[in-house]
N, C-alpha and C positions, 0 to 999 in steps of 0.2 A: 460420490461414495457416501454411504451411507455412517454409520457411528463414527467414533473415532479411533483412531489406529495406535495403538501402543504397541513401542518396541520394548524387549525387556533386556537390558543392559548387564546382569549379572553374567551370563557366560564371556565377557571381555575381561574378564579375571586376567584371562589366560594370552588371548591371540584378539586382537582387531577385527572388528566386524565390518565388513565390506556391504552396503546393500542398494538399493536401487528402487523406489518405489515413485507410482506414478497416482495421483489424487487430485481430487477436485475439491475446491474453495467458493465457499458461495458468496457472492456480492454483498449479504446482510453480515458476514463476518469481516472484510474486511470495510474499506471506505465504499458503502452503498450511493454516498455524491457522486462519486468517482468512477467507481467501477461497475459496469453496466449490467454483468450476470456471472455466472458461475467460472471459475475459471478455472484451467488446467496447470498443473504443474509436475514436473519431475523432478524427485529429489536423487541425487547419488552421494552417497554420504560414505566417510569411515572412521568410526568411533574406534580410539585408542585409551586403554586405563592408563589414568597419569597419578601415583599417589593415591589422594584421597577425591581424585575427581575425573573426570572425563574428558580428553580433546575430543574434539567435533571437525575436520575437514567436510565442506560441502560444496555443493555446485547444484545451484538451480535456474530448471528453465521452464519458463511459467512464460502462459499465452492466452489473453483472451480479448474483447470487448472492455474500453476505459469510457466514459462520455465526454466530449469536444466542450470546454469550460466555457463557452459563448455558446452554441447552440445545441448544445445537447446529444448531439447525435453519436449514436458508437463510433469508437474507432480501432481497429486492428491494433494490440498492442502482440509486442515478445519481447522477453527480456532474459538474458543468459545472466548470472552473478553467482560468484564464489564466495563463500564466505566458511568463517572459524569461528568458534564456540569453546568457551568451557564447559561443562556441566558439571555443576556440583551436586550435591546428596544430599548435602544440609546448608542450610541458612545460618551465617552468621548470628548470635545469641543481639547483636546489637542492632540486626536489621528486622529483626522477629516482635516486640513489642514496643516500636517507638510510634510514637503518634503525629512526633514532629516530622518535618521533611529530615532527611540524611541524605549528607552530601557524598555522591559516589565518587570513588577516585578513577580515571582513567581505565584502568586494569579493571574495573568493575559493567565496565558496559557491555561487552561482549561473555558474561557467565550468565548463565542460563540456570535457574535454583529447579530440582528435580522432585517431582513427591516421590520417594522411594526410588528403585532402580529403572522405572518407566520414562522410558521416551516419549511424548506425545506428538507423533510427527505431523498431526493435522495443525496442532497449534504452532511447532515448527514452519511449516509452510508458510501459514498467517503472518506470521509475523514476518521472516524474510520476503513476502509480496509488499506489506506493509512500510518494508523499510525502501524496495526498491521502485516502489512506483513514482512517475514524474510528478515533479511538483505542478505544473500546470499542463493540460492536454488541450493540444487543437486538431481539429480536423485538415485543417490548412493554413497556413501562414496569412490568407487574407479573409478568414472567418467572419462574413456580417455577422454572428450570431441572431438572436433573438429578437422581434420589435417589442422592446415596452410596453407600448402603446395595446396593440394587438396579439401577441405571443407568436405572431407568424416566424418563419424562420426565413431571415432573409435572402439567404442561399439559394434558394426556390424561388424561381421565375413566380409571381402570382402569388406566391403564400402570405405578403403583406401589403396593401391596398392602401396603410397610411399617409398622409401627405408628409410631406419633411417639415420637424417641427424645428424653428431656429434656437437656435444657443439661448436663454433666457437674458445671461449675465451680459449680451448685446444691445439688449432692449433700450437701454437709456440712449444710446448711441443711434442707432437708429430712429427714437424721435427726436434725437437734434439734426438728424441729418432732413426729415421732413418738416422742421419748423424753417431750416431755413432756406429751403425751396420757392 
């Protein structure tokens, strides 16, 4: 998808906005170590006015290509996750010009601060991929990954020609074992 998607949040005065939108997230916006190309996501969302702020109810389910943390290679990912949001309007006066770190409290991590009454649901997305992706990805539980040596991938019959180098931190051991032969 091309620009970015704003929703406009001022008609939830009244009545909950129900909506359902389906966008693509590119690799260089979220983790590009990680994630191997553009990916798909569906957001179904229902914003409710609370006060002076917004619930968020979501569910997202985002699918594409992660890369295998040893050998690099894409791997099928999907992931379904629900998640809850505040949005606010406005920024606290104490989080607006401090220079120093501020410590959030609990209740703080799930608000989302709004410029205006605009939804940004592309950076919505971003970020819910960014929070739901694994922390390490393999292709398979017995991944040789990568050779060192050569870059071949050892997965692939032939793709690495190295000889086996031994353990270095052996080495003293092994010439006592030859001196006293």
């Amino acid at each position: 998808m091309g620009g970015r998607l704003k929703v406009d949040l001022s008609p939830v005065e009244t009545k909950p906005l129900a909506m359902s939108e389906e966008l693509e997230v590119s690799a260089a916006r979220l983790d590009a170590d990680v994630v191997a190309e553009t990916v798909r996501v569906r957001l179904d969302l229902v914003i409710r006015r609370r006060d002076e702020a917004f619930d968020l109810d979501g569910e997202m389910a985002v699918s594409g290509d992660l890369l295998c943390s040893r050998c690099l290679e894409p791997v099928a990912w999907h992931s379904t996750e629900a998640f809850q949001l505040t949005l606010a309007t406005e920024r606290p006066e104490a989080l607006n010009d401090r220079e120093d770190d501020v410590e959030l409290a609990e209740e703080d991590l799930d608000v989302v601060y709004l410029a205006g009454d605009k939804l940004d649901l592309e950076e919505l997305a971003a970020e819910q991929i960014l929070l739901a992706l694994p922390m390490r990805v393999t292709c398979k539980d017995d991944c040789a990954g990568i050779c060192p040596t050569c870059g071949g991938n050892r997965n692939i019959a032939g793709a690495c020609h190295c000889e086996p180098q031994g353990d270095p931190r052996w080495e003293a051991l092994r010439d006592l074992r030859s001196a006293g032969s």
